[in-house]
PDB file of N, CA, C and O in Angstrom:
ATOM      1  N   UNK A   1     124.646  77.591  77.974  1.00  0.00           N
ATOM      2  CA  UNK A   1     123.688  78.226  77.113  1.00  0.00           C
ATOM      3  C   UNK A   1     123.751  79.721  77.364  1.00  0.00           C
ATOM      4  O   UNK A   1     123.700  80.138  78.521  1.00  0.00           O
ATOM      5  N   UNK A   2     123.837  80.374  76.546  1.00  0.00           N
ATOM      6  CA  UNK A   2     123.926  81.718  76.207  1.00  0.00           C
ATOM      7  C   UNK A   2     122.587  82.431  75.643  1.00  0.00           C
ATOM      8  O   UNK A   2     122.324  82.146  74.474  1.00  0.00           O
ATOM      9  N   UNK A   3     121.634  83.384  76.353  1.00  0.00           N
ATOM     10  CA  UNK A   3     120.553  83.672  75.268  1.00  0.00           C
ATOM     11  C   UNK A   3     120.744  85.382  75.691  1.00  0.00           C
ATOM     12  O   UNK A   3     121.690  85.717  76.404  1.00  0.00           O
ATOM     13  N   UNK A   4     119.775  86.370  75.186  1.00  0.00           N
ATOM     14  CA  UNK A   4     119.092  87.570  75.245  1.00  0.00           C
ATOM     15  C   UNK A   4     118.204  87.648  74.132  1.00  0.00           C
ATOM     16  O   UNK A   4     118.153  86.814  73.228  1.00  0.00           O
ATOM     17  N   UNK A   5     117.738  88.333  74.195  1.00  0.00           N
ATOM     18  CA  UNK A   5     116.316  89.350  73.803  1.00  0.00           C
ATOM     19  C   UNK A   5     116.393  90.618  73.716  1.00  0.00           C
ATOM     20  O   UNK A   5     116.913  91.415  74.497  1.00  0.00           O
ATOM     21  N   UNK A   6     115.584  90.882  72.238  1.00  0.00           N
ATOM     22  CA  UNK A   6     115.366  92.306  72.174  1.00  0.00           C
ATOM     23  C   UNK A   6     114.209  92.419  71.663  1.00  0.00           C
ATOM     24  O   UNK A   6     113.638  91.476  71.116  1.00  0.00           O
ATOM     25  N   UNK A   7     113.584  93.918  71.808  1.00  0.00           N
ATOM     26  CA  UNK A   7     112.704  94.013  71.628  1.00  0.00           C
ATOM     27  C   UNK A   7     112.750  95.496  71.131  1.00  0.00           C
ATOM     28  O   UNK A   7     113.548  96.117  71.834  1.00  0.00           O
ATOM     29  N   UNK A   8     112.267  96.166  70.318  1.00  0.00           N
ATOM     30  CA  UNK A   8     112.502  97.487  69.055  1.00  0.00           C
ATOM     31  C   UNK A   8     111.565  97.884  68.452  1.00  0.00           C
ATOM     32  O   UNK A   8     110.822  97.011  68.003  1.00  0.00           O
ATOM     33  N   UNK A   9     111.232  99.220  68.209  1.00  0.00           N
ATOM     34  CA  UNK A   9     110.290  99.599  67.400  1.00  0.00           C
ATOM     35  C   UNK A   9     110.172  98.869  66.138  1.00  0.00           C
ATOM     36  O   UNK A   9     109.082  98.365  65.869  1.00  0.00           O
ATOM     37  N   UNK A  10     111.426  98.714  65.107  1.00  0.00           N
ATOM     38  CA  UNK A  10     111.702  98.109  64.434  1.00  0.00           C
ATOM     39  C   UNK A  10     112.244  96.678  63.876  1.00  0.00           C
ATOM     40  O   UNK A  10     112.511  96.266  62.747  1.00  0.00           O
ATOM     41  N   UNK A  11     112.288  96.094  65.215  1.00  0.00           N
ATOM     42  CA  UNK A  11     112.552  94.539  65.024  1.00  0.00           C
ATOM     43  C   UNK A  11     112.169  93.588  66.499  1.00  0.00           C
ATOM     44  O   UNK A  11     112.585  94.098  67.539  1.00  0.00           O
ATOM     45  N   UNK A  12     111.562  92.518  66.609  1.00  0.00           N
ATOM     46  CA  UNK A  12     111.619  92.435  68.215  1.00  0.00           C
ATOM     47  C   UNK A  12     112.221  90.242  67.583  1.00  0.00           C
ATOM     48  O   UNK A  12     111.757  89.421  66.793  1.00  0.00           O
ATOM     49  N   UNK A  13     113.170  90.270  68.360  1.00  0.00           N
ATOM     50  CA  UNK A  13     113.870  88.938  68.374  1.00  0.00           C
ATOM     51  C   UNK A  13     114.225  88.311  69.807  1.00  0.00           C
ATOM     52  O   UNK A  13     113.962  88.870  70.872  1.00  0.00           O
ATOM     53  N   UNK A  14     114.894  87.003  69.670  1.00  0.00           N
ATOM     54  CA  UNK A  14     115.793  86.343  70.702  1.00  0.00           C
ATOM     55  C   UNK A  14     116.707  85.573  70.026  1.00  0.00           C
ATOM     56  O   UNK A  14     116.537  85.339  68.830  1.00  0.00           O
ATOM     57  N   UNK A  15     117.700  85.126  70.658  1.00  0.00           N
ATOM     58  CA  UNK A  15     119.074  84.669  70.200  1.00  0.00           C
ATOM     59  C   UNK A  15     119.607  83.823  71.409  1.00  0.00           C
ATOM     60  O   UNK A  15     119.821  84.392  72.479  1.00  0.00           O
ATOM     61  N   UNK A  16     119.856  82.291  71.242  1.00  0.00           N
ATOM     62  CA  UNK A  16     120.244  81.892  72.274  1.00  0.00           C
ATOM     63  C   UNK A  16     121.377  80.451  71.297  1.00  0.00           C
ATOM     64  O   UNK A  16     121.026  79.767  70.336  1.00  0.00           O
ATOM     65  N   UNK A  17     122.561  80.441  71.951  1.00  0.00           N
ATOM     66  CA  UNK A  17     123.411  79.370  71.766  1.00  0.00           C
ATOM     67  C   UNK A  17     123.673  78.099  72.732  1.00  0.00           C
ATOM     68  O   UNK A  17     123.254  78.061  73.889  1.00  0.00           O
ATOM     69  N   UNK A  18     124.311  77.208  72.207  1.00  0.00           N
ATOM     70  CA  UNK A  18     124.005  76.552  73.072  1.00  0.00           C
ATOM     71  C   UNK A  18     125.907  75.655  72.790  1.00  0.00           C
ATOM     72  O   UNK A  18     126.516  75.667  71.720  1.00  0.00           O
ATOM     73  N   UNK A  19     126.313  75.117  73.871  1.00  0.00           N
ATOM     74  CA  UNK A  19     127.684  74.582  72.761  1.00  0.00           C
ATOM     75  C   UNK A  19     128.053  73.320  73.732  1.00  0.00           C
ATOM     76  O   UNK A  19     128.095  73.441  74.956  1.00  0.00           O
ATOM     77  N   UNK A  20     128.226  72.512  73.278  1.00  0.00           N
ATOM     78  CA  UNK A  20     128.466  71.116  73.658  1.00  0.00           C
ATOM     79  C   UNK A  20     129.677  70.788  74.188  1.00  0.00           C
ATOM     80  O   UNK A  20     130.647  71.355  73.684  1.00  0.00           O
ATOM     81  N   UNK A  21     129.883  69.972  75.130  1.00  0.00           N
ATOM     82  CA  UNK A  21     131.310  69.547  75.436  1.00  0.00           C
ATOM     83  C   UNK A  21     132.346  69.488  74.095  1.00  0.00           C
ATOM     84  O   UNK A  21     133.482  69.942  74.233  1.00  0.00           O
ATOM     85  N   UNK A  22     131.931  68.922  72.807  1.00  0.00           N
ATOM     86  CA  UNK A  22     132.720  69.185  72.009  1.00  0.00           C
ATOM     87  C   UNK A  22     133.159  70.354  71.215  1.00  0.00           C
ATOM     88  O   UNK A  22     133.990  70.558  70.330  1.00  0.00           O
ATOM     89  N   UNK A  23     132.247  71.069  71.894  1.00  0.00           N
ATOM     90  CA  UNK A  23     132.804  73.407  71.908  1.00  0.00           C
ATOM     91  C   UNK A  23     131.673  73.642  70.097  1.00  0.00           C
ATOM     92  O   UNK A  23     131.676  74.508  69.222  1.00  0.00           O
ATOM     93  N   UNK A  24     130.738  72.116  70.349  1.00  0.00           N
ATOM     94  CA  UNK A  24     129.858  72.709  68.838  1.00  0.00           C
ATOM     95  C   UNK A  24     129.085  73.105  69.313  1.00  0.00           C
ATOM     96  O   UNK A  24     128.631  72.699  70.383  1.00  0.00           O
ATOM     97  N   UNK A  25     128.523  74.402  68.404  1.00  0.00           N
ATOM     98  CA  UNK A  25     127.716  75.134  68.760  1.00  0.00           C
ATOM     99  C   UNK A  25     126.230  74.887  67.809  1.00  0.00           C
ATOM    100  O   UNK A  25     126.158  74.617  66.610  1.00  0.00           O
ATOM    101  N   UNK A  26     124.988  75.105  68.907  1.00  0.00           N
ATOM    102  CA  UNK A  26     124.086  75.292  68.479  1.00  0.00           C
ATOM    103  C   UNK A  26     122.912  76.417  68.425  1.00  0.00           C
ATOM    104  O   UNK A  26     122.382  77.036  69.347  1.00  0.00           O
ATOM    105  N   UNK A  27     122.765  76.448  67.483  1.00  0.00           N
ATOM    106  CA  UNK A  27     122.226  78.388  68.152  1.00  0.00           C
ATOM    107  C   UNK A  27     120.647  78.123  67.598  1.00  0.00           C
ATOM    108  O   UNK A  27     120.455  77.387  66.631  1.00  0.00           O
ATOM    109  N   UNK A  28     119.486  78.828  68.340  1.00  0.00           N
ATOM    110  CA  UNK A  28     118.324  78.725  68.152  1.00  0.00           C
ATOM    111  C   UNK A  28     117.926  80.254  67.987  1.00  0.00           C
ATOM    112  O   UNK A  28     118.586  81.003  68.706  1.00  0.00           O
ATOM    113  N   UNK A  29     116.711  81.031  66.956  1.00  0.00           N
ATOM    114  CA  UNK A  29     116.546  82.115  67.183  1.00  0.00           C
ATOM    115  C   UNK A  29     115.289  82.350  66.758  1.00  0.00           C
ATOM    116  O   UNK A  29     114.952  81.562  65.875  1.00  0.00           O
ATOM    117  N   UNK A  30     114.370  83.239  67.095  1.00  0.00           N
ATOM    118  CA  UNK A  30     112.984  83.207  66.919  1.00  0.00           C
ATOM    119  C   UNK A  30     112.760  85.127  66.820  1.00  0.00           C
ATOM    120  O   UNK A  30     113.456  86.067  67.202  1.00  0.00           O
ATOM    121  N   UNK A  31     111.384  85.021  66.085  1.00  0.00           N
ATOM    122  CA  UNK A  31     111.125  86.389  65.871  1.00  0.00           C
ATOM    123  C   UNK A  31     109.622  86.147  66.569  1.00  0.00           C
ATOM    124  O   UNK A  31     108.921  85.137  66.499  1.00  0.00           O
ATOM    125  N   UNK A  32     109.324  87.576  67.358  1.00  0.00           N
ATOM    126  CA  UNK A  32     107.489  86.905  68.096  1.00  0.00           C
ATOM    127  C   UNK A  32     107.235  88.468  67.636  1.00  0.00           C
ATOM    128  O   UNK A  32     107.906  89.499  67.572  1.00  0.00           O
ATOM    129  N   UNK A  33     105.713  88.003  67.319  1.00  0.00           N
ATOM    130  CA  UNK A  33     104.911  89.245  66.279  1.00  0.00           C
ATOM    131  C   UNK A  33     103.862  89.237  67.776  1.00  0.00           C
ATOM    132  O   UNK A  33     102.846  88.542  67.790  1.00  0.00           O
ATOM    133  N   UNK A  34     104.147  89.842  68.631  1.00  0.00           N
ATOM    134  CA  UNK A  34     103.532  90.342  69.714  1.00  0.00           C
ATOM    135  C   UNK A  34     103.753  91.355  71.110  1.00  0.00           C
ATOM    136  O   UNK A  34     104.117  90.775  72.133  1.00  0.00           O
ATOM    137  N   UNK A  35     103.613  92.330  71.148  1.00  0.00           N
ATOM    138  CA  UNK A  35     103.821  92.962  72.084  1.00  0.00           C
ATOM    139  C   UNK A  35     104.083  93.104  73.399  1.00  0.00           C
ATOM    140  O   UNK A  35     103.214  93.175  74.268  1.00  0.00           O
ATOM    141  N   UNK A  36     105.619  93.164  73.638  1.00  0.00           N
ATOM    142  CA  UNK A  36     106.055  92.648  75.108  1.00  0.00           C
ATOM    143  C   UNK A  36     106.864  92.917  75.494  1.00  0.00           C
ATOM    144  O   UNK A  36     107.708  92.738  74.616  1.00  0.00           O
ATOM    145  N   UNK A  37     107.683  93.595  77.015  1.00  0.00           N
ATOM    146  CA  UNK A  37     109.152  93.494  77.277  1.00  0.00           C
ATOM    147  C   UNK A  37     110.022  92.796  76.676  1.00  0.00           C
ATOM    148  O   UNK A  37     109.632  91.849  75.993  1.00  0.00           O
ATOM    149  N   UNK A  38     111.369  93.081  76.777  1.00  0.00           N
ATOM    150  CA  UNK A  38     112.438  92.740  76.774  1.00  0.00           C
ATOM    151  C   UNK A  38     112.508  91.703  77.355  1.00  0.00           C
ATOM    152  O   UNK A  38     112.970  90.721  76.774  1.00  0.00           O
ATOM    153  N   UNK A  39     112.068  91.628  78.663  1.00  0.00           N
ATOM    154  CA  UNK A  39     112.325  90.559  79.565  1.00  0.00           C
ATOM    155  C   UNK A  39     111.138  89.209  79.302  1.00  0.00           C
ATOM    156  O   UNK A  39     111.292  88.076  79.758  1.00  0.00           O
ATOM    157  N   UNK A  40     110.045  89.633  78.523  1.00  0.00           N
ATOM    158  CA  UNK A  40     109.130  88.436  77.852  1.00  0.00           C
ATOM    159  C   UNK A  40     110.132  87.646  76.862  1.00  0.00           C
ATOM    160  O   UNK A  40     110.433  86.479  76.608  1.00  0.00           O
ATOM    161  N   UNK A  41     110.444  88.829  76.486  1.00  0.00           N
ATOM    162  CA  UNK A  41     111.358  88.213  75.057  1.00  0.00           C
ATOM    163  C   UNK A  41     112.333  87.015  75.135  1.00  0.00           C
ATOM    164  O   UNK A  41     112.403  85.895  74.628  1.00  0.00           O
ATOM    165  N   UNK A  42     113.198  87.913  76.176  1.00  0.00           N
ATOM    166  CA  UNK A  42     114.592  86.598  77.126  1.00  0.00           C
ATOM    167  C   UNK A  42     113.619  85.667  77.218  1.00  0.00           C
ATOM    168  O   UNK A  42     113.607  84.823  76.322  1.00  0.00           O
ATOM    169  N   UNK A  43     112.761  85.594  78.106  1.00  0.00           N
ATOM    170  CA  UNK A  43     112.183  84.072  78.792  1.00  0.00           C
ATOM    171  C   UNK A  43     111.734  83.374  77.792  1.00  0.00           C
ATOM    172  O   UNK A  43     112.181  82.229  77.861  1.00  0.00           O
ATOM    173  N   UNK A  44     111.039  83.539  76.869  1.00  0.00           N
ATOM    174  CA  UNK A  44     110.874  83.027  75.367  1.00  0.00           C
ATOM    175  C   UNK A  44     111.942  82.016  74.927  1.00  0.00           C
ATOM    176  O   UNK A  44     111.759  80.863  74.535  1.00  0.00           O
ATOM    177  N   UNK A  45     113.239  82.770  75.092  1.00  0.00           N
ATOM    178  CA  UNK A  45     114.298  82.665  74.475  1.00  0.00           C
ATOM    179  C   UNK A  45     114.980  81.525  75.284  1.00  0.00           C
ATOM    180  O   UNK A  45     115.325  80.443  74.809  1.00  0.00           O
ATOM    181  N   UNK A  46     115.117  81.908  76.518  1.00  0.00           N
ATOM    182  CA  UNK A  46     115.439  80.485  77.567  1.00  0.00           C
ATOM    183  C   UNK A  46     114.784  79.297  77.537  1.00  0.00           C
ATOM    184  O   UNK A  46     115.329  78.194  77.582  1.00  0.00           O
ATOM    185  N   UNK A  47     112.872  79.647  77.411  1.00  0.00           N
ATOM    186  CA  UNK A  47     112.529  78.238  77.538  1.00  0.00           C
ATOM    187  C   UNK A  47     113.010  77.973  75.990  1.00  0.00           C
ATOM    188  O   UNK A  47     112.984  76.745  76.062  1.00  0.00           O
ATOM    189  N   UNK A  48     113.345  78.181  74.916  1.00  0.00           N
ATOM    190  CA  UNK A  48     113.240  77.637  73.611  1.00  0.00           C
ATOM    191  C   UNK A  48     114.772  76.747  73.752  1.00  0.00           C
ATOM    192  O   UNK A  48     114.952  75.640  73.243  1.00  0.00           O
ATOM    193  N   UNK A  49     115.772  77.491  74.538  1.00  0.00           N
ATOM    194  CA  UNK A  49     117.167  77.160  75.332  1.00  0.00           C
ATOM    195  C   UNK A  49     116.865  75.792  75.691  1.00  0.00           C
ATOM    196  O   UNK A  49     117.198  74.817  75.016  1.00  0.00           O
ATOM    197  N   UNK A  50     116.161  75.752  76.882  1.00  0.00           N
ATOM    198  CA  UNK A  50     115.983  74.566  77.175  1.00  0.00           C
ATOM    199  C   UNK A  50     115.607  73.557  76.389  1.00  0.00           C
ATOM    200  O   UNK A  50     116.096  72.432  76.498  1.00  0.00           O
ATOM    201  N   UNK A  51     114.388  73.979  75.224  1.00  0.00           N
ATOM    202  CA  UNK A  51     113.609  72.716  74.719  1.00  0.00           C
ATOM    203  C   UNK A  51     115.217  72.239  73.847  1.00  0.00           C
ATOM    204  O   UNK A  51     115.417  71.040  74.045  1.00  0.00           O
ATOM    205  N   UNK A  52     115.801  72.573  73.394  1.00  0.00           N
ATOM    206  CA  UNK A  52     116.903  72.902  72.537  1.00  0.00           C
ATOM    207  C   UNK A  52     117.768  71.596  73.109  1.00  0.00           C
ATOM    208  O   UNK A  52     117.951  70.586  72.429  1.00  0.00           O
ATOM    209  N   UNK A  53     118.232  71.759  74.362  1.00  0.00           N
ATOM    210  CA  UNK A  53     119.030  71.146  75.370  1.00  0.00           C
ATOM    211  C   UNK A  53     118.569  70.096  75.744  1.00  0.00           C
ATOM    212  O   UNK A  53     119.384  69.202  75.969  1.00  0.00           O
ATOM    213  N   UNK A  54     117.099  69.804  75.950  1.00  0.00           N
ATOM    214  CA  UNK A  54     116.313  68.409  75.817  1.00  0.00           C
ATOM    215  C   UNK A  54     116.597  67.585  75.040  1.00  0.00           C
ATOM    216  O   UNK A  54     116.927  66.405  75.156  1.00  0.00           O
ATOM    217  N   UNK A  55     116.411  68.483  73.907  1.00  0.00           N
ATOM    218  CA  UNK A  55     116.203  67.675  72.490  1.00  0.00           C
ATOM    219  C   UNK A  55     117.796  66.916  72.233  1.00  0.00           C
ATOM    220  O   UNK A  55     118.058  65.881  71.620  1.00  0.00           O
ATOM    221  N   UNK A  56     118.770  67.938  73.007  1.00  0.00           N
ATOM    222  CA  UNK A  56     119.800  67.330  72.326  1.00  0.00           C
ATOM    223  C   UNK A  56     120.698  66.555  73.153  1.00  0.00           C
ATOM    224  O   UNK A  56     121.913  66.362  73.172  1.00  0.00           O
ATOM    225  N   UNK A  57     119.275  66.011  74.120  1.00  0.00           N
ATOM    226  CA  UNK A  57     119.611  65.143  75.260  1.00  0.00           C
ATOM    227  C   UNK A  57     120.751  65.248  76.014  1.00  0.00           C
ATOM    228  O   UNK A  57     121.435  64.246  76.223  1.00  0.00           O
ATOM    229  N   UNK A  58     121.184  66.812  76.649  1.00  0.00           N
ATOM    230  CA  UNK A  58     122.022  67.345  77.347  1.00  0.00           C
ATOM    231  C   UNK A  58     121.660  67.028  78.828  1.00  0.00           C
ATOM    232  O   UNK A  58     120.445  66.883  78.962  1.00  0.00           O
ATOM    233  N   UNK A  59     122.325  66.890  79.898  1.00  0.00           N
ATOM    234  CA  UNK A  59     122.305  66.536  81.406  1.00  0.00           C
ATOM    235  C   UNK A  59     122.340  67.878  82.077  1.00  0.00           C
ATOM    236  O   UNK A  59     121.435  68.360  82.758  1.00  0.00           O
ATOM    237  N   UNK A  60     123.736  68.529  81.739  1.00  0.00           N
ATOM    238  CA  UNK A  60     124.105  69.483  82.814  1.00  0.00           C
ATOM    239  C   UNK A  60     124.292  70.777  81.744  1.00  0.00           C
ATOM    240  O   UNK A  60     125.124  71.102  80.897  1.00  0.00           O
ATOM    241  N   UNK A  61     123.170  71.262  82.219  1.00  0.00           N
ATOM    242  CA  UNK A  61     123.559  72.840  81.499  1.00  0.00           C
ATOM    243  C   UNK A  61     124.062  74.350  82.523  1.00  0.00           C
ATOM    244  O   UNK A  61     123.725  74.406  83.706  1.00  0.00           O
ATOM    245  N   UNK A  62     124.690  75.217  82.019  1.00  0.00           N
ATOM    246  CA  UNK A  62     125.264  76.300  82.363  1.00  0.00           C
ATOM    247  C   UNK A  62     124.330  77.265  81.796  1.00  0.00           C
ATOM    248  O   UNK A  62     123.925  77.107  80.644  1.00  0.00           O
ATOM    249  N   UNK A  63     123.856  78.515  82.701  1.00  0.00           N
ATOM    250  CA  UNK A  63     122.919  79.061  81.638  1.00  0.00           C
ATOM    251  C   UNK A  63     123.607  80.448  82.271  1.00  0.00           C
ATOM    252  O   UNK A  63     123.981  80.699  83.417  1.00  0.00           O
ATOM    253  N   UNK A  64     123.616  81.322  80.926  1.00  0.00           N
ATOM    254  CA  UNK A  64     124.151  82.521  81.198  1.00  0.00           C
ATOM    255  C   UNK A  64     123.188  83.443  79.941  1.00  0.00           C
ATOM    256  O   UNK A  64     123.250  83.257  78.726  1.00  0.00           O
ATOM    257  N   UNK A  65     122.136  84.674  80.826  1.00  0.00           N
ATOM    258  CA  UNK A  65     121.671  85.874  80.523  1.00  0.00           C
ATOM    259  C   UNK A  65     122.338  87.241  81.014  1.00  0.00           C
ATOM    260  O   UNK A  65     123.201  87.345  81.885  1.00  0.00           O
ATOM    261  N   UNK A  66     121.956  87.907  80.529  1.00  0.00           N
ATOM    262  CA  UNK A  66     121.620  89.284  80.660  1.00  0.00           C
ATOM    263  C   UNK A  66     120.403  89.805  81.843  1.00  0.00           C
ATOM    264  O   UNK A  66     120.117  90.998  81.951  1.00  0.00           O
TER     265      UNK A  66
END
């Protein structure tokens, strides 16, 4: 799993992928209308990673941030 976060005067997001032994990819991304680090943002973005990886009844994940 792959995520980061940003956060901008003009846009504040997260972006996280996710890719399966069969190299498919799943990507999750969210916009939060609230005021916060960068680093709120990532963790947002990881737990949404995880629920992601639950859901898609994954065992062993690799997690790689920023």
């Amino acid at each position: 799993m792959y995520f980061d976060g940003s956060n901008t005067q003009d846009d504040s997001g997260a972006g996280c992928v996710l890719i399966d032994p069969y190299n498919r990819k799943h990507m999750v991304s969210s916009c939060l209308e609230l005021e916060c680090t960068n680093n709120v943002f990532e963790y947002e973005e990881l737990v949404l990673g995880l629920q992601k990886a639950i859901s898609l009844n994954m065992v062993a994940l690799k997690v790689v941030g920023d």
